[in-house]
DOTOR-957180 format. One line per 10 residues: number of its first residue (from 1); their letters; for each residue x, y, z of C-alpha. Coordinates in nm, 3 decimals, padded with zeros to 5 digits. Layout:
// DOTOR-957180
NUM = A = X Y Z  ...
END
This chain:
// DOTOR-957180
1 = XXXXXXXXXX = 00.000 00.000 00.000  00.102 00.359 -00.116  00.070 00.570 00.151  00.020 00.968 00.022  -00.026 01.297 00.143  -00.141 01.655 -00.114  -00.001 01.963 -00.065  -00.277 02.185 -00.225  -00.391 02.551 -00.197  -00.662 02.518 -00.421
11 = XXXXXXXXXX = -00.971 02.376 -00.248  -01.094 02.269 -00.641  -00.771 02.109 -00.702  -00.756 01.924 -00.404  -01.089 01.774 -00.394  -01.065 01.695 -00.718  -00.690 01.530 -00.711  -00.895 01.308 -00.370  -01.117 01.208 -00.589  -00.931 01.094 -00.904
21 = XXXXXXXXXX = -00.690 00.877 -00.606  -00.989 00.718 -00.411  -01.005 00.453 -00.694  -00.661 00.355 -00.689  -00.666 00.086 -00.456  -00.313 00.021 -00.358  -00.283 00.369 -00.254  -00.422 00.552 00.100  -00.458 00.899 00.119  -00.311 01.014 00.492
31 = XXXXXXXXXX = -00.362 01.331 00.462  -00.362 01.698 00.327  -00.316 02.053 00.361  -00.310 02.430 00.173  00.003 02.550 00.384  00.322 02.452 00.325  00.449 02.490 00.702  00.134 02.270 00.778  00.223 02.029 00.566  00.606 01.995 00.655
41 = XXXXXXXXXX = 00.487 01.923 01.013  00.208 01.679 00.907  00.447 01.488 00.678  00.740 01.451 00.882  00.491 01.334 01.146  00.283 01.066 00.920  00.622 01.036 00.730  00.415 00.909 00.349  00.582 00.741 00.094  00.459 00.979 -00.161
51 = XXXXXXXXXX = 00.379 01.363 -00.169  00.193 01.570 -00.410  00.320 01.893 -00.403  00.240 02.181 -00.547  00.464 02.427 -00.661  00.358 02.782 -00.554  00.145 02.788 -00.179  00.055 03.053 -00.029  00.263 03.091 00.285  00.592 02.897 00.122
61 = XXXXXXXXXX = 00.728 02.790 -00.199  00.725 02.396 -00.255  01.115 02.385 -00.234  01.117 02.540 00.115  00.891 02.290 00.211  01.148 01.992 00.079  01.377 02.187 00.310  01.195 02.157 00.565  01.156 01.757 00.576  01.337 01.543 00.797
71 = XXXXXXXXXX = 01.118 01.256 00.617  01.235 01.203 00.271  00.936 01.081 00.057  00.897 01.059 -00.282  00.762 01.392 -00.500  00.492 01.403 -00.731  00.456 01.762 -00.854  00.129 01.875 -00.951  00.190 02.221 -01.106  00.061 02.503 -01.409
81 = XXXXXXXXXX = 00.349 02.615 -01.509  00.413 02.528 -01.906  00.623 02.209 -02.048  00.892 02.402 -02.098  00.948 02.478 -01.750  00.895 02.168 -01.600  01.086 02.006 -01.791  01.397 02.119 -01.578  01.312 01.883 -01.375  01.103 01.615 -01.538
91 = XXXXXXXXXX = 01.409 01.373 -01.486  01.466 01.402 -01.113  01.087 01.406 -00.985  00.883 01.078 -01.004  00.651 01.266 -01.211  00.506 01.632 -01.297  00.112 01.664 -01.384  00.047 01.964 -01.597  -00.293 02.118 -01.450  -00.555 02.053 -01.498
101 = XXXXXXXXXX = -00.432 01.665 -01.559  -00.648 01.380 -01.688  -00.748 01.029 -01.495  -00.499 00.846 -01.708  -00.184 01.102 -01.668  -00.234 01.065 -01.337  -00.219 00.716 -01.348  00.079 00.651 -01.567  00.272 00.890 -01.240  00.146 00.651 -00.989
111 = XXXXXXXXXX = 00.291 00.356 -01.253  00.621 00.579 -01.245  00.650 00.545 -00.849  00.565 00.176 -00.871  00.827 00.099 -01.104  01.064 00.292 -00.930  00.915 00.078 -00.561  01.018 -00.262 -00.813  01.345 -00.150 -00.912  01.462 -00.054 -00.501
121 = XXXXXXXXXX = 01.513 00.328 -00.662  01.683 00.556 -00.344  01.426 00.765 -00.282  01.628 01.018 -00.025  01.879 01.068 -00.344  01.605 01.131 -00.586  01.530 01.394 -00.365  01.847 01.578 -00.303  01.907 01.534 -00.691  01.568 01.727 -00.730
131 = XXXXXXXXXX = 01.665 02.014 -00.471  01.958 02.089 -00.644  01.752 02.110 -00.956  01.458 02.273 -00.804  01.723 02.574 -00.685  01.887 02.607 -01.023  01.531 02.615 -01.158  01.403 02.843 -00.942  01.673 03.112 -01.008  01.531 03.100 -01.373
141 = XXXXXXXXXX = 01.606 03.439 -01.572  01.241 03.480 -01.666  01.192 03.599 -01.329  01.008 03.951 -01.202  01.263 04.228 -01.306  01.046 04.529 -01.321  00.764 04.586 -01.160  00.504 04.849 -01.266  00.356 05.096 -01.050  00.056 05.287 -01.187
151 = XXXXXXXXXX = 00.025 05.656 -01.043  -00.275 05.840 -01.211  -00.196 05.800 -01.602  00.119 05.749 -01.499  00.312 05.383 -01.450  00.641 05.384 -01.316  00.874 05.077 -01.336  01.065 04.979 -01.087  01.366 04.768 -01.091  01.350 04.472 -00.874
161 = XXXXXXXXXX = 01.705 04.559 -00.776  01.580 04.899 -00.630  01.300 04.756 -00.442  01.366 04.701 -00.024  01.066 04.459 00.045  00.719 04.444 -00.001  00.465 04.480 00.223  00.064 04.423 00.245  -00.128 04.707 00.449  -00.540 04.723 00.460
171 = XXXXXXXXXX = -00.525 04.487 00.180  -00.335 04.699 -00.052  00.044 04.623 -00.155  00.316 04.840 -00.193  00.695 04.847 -00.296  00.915 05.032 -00.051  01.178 05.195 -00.169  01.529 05.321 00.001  01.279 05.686 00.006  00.966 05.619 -00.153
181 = XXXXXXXXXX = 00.660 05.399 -00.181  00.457 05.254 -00.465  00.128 05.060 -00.474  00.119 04.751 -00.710  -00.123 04.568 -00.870  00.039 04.253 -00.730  -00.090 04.019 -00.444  00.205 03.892 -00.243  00.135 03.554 -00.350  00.174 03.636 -00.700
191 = XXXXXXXXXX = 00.511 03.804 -00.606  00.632 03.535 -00.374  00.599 03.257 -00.721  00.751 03.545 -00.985  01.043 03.707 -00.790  01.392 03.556 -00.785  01.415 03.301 -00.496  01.765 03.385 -00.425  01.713 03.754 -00.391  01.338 03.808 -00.222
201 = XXXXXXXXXX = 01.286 03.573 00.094  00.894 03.599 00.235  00.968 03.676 00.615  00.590 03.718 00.723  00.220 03.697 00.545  00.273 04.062 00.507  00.602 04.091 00.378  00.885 04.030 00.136  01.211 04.124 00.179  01.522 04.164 -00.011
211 = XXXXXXXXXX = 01.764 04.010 00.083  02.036 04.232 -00.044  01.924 04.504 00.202  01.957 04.308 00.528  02.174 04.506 00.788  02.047 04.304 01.099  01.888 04.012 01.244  01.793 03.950 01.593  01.571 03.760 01.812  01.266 03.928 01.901
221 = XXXXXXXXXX = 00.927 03.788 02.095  00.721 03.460 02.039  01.032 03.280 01.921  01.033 03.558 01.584  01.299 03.745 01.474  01.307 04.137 01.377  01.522 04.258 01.072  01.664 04.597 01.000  01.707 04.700 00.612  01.932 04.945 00.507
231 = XXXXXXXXXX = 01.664 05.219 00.362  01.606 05.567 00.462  01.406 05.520 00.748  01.653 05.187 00.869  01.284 04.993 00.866  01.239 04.746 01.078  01.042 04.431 00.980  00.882 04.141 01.190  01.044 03.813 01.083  00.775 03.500 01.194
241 = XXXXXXXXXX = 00.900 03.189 01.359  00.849 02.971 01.067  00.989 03.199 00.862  01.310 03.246 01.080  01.398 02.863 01.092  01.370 02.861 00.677  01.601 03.206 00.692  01.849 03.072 00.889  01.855 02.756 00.671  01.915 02.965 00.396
251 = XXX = 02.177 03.243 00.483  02.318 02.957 00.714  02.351 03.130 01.054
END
């Protein structure tokens, strides 16, 4: 028996992924979730043989989750971006399904993993192989470069190399500036899955920084951290706990 968990932020996705597995009989479904720090706990906890993952959540991108697992399961990556992106990786992950996938593609995955089950394939290297990949990937030059800001008739483009961080306030976002400030047509979820990984690091629900203008880091209350950036005003921005542990994994401190 399969054992599987989904990593899904789209309630239509997810129920309809559920249902498309329910008839697979050598497979159990243990479990789900939208967020990706949710679902690093969950799995590590349950510790599946097989994850669907989705790319781009809301809270965390799908390689910060792998980070985050001290279970190493096997990846199935359920995702929208085109062929030709995906097929960075095609190679390392059991399988990819395009959205929205059919019955039978999602079938001929599942035949992947069992294949892979038969032949005593390492999942734990699979998976470090598919980091690697994942992190090249992600630093793709298609990313965000310029963002648009639209004041009146006027749009302004900003340089992502200009920009301090991001920030959501009254449900409005805006790009901060070392002196000014800009509101965007962007959610911060759309941000988070276009800006370049290495640079822009999502410290809270309400904020991206970059990383590039980091002067300090130090603990602050409810296990959290609070960052100073090196703008006008020396900001200072709340980091979360979750966030901190995947920050400190990164910059290695």
């Amino acid at each position: 028996m399969i054992t599987a968990y989904i990593v899904e932020d789209e309630r239509p996705a997810l129920e309809r992924l559920m249902e498309l597995l329910q008839e697979t009989a050598d497979l159990e479904i243990v479990g789900s979730a939208a967020s990706g720090r949710e679902a690093a706990e969950e799995i590590n906890a349950l510790k599946p043989e097989l994850v669907f993952l989705d790319i781009h959540l809301t809270d965390i991108s799908g390689i910060d989750l792998l980070r985050l697992l001290s279970h190493r399961p096997a990846v199935i990556f359920t995702t929208a971006y085109d062929r030709y992106a995906v097929q960075a990786f095609e190679l390392q992950a059991v399988d990819y399904l395009l959205k929205p996938f059919s019955e039978e593609r999602l079938h001929e995955a599942l035949e992947k993993l069992r294949k892979q089950r038969s032949a005593g394939r390492d999942s734990p290297a699979e998976l470090e192989n598919l980091r690697r990949l994942l992190a090249s990937w992600n630093a793709r030059p298609d990313c965000l470069r310029r963002i648009p800001s639209k004041t009146g008739d006027k749009i302004h483009i900003l340089p992502d190399d200009d920009i301090v961080y991001f920030a959501s306030e009254n449900k409005l976002v805006f790009a901060f500036l070392a002196d000014s400030k800009h509101l965007l047509n962007y959610t911060l979820e759309e941000l988070q899955a276009r800006l370049d990984p290495e640079k822009f690091f999502r410290i809270h629900r309400s904020t991206i920084v970059n990383l590039n203008y980091v002067k300090t880091i130090e603990p602050w209350f409810g296990g959290g951290y609070r960052m100073t950036v090196n703008d006008k005003n020396r900001s200072e921005l709340t980091i979360s706990r979750q966030a901190g542990k995947l920050l400190r994994q990164k910059l290695g401190w």
